[in-house]
N, C-alpha and C positions, 0 to 999 in steps of 0.2 A: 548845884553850883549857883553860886551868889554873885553875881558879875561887878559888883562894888569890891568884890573883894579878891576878883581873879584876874586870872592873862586873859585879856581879850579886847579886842580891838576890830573894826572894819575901816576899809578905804570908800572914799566916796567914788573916786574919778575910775574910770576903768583902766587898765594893767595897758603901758603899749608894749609891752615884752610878751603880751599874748596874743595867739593870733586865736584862739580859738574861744566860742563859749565859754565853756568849761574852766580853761584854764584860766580868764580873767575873771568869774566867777569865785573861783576856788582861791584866787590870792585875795579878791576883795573881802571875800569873807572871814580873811584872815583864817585858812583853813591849813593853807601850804603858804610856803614863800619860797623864790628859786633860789639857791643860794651861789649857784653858778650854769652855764649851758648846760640843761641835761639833768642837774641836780636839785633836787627839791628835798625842802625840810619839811616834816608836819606839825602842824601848831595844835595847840590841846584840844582844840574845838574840832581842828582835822582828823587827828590822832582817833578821838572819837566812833569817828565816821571808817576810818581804817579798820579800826579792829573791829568792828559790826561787820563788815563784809568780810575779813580773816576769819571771823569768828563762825560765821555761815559756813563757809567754806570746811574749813575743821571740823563742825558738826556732822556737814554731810559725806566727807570722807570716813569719818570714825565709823559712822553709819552703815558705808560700804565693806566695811574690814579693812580696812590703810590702816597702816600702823605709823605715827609720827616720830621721828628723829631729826636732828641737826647737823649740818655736814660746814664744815668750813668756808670760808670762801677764798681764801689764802691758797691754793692750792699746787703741787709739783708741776710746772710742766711737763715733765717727760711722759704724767698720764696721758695727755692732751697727743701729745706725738706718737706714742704707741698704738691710740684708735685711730690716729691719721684724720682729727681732726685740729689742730692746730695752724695744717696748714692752711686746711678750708676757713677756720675763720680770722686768720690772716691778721688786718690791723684794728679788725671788732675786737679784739681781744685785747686790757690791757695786763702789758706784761712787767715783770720790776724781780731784782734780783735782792737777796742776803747781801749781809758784810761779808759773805765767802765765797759771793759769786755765784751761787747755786739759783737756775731760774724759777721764780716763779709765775703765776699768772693769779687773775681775780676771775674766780669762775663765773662764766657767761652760759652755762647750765650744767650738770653734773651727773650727765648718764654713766662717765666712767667712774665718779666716785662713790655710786649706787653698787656697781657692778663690782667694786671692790669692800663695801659693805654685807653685800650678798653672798658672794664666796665667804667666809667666816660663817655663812650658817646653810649652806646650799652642798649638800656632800649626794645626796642619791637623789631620786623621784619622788619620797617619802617626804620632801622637805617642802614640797611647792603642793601648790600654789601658795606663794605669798605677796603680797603688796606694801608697800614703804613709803614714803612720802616727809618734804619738810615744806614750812614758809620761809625764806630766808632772801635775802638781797644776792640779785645776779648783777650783773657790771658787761657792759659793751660798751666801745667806744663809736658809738653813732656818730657818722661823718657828721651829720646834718639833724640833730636832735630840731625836736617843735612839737609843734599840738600838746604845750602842758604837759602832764600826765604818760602823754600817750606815747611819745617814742621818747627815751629817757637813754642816761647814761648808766644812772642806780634807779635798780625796782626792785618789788618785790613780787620774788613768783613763788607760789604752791606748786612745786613741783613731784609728782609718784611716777614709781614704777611701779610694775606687776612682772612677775617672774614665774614662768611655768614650763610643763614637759613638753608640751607639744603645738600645734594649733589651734586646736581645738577648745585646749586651757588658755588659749589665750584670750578669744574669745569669747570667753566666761568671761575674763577677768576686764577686759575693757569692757564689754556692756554694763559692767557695774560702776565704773567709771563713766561712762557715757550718761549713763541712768541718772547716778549723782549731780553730773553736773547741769542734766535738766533741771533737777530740783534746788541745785543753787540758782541757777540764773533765773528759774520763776519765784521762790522768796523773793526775790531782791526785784520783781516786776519789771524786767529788763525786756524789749524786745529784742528779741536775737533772731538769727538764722541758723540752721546748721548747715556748712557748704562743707562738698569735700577740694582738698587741696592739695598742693604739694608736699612731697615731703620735706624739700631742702635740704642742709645740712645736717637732719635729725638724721635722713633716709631711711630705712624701713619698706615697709607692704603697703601703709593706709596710712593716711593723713586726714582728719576732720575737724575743720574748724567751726569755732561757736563765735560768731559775730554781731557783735551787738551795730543795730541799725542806727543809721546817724547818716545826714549828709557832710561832713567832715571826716569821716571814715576814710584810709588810705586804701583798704580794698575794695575794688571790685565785685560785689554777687552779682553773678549772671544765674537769673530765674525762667521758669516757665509757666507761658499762662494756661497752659494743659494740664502739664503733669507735676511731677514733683522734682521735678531736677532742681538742684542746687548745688551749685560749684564757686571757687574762685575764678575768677578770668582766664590766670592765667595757667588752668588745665584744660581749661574747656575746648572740646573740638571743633574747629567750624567744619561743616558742611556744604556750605552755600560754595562748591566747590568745583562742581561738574555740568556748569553749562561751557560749552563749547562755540565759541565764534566761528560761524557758519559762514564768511568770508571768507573768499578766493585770496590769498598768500601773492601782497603785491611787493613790487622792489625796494627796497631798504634807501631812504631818502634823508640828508641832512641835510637842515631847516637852521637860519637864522632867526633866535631868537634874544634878541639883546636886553643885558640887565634883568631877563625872567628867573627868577631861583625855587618859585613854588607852583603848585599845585594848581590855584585861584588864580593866578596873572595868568598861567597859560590857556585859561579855562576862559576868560575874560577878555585877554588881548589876542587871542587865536582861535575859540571859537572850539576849541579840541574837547568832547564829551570826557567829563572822568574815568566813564570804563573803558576807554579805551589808552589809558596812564598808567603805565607802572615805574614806581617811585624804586629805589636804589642808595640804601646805604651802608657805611664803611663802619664795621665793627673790627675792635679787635677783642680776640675771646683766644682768654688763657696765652697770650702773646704773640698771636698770628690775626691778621689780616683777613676777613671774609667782606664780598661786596652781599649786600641781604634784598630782595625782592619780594616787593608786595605789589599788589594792586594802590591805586592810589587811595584810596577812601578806608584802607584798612590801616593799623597798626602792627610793628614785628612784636611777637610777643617773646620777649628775652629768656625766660622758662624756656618753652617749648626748643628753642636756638640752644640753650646749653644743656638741654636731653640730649638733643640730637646730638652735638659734638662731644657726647659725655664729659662736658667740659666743666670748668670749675668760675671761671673768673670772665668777666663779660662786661665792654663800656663801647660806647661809641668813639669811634676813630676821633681824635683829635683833630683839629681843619689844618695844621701844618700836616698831617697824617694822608688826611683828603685830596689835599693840591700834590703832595709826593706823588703819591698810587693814581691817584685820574688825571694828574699834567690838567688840573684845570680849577678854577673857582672852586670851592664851595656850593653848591645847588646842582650841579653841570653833573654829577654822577650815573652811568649805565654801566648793562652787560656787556656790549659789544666792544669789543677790544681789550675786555679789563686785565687786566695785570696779575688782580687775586681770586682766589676759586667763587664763584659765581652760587650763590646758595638761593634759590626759588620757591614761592609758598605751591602749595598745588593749584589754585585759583588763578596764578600766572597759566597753568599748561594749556587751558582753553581759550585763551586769547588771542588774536589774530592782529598783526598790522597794527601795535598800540606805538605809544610815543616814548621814550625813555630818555634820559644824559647822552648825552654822544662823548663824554671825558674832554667836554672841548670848552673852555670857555664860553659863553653865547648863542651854544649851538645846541638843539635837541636830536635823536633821529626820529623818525616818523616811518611807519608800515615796520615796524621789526614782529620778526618773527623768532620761534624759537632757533633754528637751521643757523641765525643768524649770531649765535654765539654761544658758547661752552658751559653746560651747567655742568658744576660736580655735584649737588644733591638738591631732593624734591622732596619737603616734606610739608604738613601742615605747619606755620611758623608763624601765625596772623593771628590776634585776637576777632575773636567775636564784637559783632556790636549789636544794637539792639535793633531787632526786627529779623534777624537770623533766624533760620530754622532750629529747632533743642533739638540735638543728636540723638533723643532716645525716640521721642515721639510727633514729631513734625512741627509743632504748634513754637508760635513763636517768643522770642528769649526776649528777658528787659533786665534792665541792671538797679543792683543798689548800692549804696556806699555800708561798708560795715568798718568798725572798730575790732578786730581782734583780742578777745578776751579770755577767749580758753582754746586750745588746743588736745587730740586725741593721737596716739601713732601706736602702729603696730608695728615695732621696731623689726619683728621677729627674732632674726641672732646675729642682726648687724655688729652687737657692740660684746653680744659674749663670746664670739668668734672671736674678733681681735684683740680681746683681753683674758680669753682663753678661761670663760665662765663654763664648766660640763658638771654634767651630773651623772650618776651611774643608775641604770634601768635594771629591770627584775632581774635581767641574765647578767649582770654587772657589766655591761656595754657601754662606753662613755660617749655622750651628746651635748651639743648646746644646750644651754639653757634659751628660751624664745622671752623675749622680751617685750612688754608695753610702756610709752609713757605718756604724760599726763599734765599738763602745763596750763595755770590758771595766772593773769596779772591782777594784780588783789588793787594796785593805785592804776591802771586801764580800767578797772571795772569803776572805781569812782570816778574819773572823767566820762565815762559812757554814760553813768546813771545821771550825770549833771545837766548833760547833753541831750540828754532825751528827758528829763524833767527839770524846767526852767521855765519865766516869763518873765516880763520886763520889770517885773521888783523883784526878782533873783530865786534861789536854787527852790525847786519842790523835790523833797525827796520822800521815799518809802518810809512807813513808820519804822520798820526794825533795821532802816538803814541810819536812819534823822541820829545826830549827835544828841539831843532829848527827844522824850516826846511830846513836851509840855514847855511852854515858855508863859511864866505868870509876870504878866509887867503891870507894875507899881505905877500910877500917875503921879501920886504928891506922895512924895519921901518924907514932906514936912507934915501928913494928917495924918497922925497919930492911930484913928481907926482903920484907912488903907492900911499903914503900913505893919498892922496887928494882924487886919486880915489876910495880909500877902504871905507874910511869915507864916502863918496859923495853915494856909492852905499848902506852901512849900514843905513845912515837914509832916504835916498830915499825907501828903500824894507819896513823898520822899518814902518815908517810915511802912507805905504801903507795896513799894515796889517799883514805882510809876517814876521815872526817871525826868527831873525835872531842872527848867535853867531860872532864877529869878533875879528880872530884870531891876533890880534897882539901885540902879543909877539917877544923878543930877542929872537927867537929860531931858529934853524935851519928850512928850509919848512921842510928836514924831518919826522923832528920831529911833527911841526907841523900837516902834514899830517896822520900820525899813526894816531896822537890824535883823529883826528876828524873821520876816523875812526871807532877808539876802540869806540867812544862814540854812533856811527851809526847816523850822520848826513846824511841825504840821499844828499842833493842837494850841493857839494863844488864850488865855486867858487875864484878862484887862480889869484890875483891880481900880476904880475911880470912886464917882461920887455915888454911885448905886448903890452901894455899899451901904447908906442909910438905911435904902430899904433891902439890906442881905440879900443885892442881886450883883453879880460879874458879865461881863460878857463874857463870850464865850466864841473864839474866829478859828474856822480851820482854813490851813494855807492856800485849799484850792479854792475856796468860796471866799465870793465877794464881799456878801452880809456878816453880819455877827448877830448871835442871841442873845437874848439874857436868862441868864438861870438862877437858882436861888443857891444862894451858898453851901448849903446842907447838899445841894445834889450834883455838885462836882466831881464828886470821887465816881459815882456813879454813874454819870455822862461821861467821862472822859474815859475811864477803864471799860468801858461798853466798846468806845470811839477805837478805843488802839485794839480790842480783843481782835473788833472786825477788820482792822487793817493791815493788823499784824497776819504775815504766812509761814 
């Protein structure tokens, strides 16, 4: 690529449409541009960078036995309604009808249309195990898209299934998926985690996610400095749940406390320890009312609350919601007298005499017990924080932020149950087929990689991720012998393999130099006045210095350079 003679452009000032690294990285480089909330286009230089990671990806599926096909994205809803998930994902989903009225939706993932690819070739036991997979653009309507890349309206996911008899096959067939996608995320020099998670809306047996580390990361890893636990947050179990307030059970007393609505004022203006506070809030979940109880230093953890109520849909009570149900302020909410079923973490049961809402304006109570008001259920409902005991082996938990990047589930026969996928065994006995799937975001993985490789002159990336591997910049366009030997060395690398950008433009080196850069070309090669005596420099993106080398032994230094870097 000749950049005199191509699309390309950078910005100087940084993006304020980004909030994140990565993403005002990734517009200045003129890599992406957003072309509306949520939506982002790829420019040739991004594009690049796109299909090196697709293309990884593809490899190491092929590798694994996934077979590739294309699935629409157009799709019926009434598939979506027959698995019963249309209603779960409610207004994530965008929907749009024919000139005849007939609905349809823009698929936000495509287990039923796997499962109806599947059947056409899934008749006995003899036919499985097999695995499927495409790359193709999903579509959700993210209330609140942000972080670039990272929560989007359009992406692109690799999505597989695996299809087998029993569990046992299934098993097989996810550790080969699992397997894979260690070896994509190490090519690509990513630090990740692997935490297990929720299933969500996928539902199933097993949920594992692969999270690339980043402090701008939406979830939570809760880790341990013993063993090897790794979770998301919010399955993690606390423990720290069974000390018992060894207090005598005094008389239930309300306490003026005016204008307090938090945690900190009463801790400050009264003197009240925080363990002995439990805080009280108004959800509503799936269209009913629940008042929810933690301790004060903990959080409710929303997961865990709509397990328990097997429920689907979960937000906090609205504050006209709040003053209805407690007849009071905003801040003022308790158990005692409440209106809605009273739902409790376990860490509440051993507490004695703490201080809660009194549902009164200005007013707290103080010494409540439990005697003192109606739970309808106890269960764990609190995140973890850091310095917790790890539920498997005592030692204590710490957190990190990750970016989710790939996804595992072991569906089992969630979806060919209700789309009525069976196969017929040796005694011709008809069974579900058991199901796996498999979810990689190919534009998340270049925000992660951005994000975790950057400095203040812009992106470093992996050689077999880098949009070239070679960036040869021109200083004078007007010296006839530079510009012989820039040329000479461009299709000499070109012509050998070596994927190369050649900077020569009317620009300053400067400028020139930023450029390449912001863009994270790893290997620069600086064509000036050395050149008399048949020497170049010769910069890579992470070092400081530059060499110089002799002309003749370029191909050689730099095809050594990317051998080792490349994985």
């Amino acid at each position: 690529m000749k950049l005199k003679e191509s699309y390309f452009f950078t910005i100087r000032e940084n993006s304020k449409d980004e909030e994140t690294v990565s993403g005002n990285l990734l517009v200045r480089s003129g890599m992406v541009k957003k072309a509306g909330s949520g939506i982002y286009y790829f420019l040739p230089m991004g594009l690049r960078v796109f299909k090196k990671v697709e293309n990884i990806v593809r490899e190491e599926m092929n590798n694994a036995g996934a077979q590739e096909l294309v699935m629409p994205s157009m799709l019926p809803e009434d598939v979506y309604v027959k698995s019963g998930r249309r209603e779960n994902f409610g207004d994530d989903m965008f929907g749009l009808k024919d000139r005849y009225g007939r609905k349809y939706v823009l698929g936000p993932t495509h287990e039923e249309m796997f499962v109806e690819a599947a059947r056409e070739h899934i008749k006995s036991y003899k036919d499985m195990p097999i695995n499927l997979y495409q790359i193709a653009n999903k579509y959700r309507d993210e209330p609140r898209p942000r972080y670039g890349l990272i929560r989007v309206r359009e992406f692109s996911m690799k999505d597989a299934y695996s299809f087998d008899r029993d569990l046992d096959g299934l098993h097989v067939s996810y550790m080969k998926m699992f397997n894979a996608y260690k070896k994509i995320f190490d090519r690509m020099e990513i630090d990740y985690k692997i935490v297990t998670a929720s299933t969500g809306v996928m539902g199933g047996l097993l949920s594992e996610e692969f999270q690339a580390v980043t402090d701008i990361g939406e979830d939570v890893l809760v880790l341990c400095d013993k063993c090897d636990l790794s979770s998301n947050i919010e399955i993690t179990e606390c423990v720290d749940q069974k000390i018992v307030d060894q207090e005598e059970e005094k008389e239930l007393e309300m306490i003026y406390t005016p204008n307090v609505r938090t945690i900190d004022e009463l801790v400050n203006d009264y003197g009240i320890p925080t363990e002995k506070m439990a805080k009280t809030l108004i959800y509503k979940i799936d269209g009913k009312f629940y008042a929810v109880m933690v301790k004060s230093h903990r959080e409710v953890n929303e997961y865990k609350l709509l397990r328990l109520l097997n429920a689907k849909e979960i937000e906090l009570a609205a504050f006209e919601d709040v003053e209805r149900i407690t007849h009071a302020e905003v801040g003022f909410a308790g158990p005692v007298g409440c209106e809605v079923p009273v739902i409790i973490d376990n860490e509440v049961i051993g507490m004695k005499n703490f201080l809660v809402g009194a549902n009164k304006t200005d007013y707290h109570y103080k010494n409540v017990n439990l005697k003192d008001f109606e739970v309808y259920l106890q269960a764990d409902i609190a995140n973890v924080i850091e310095g917790d005991k790890c539920p498997c082996c005592g030692g204590n938990l710490y957190f990190k932020k990750g970016i989710e990047i790939g996804n595992t589930f072991k569906l089992g026969t969630k979806y060919s149950e209700s789309l009525d996928l069976t196969y017929l065994d040796e005694e011709n006995n008809s069974h579900p087929v058991v199901m796996g799937c498999y979810g990689i975001g190919i534009g998340r993985i270049m925000a992660a990689i951005v994000e975790q490789n950057n400095d203040e002159n812009g992106i470093i990336l992996p050689m077999n991720i880098a949009p070239y591997h070679v960036s040869i910049v021109l200083i004078n366009d007007k010296d006839k012998k530079q510009v012989k030997v820039a040329e000479k060395l461009y299709n000499d690398l070109t012509k050998k393999g070596i994927e190369v950008v050649l900077d020569n433009r009317n620009e300053r080196p400067g400028v020139k130099f930023k450029d390449m850069d912001l863009i994270g070309i790893p290997i620069r090669i600086t064509v000036g006045k050395k050149v008399e005596e048949d020497q170049v420099e010769l910069k890579l993106r992470t070092d400081k210095e530059s060499t110089d080398i002799n002309i003749k032994d370029v191909y050689k230094t730099v095809s050594k350079i990317i051998k080792e870097k490349t994985l």
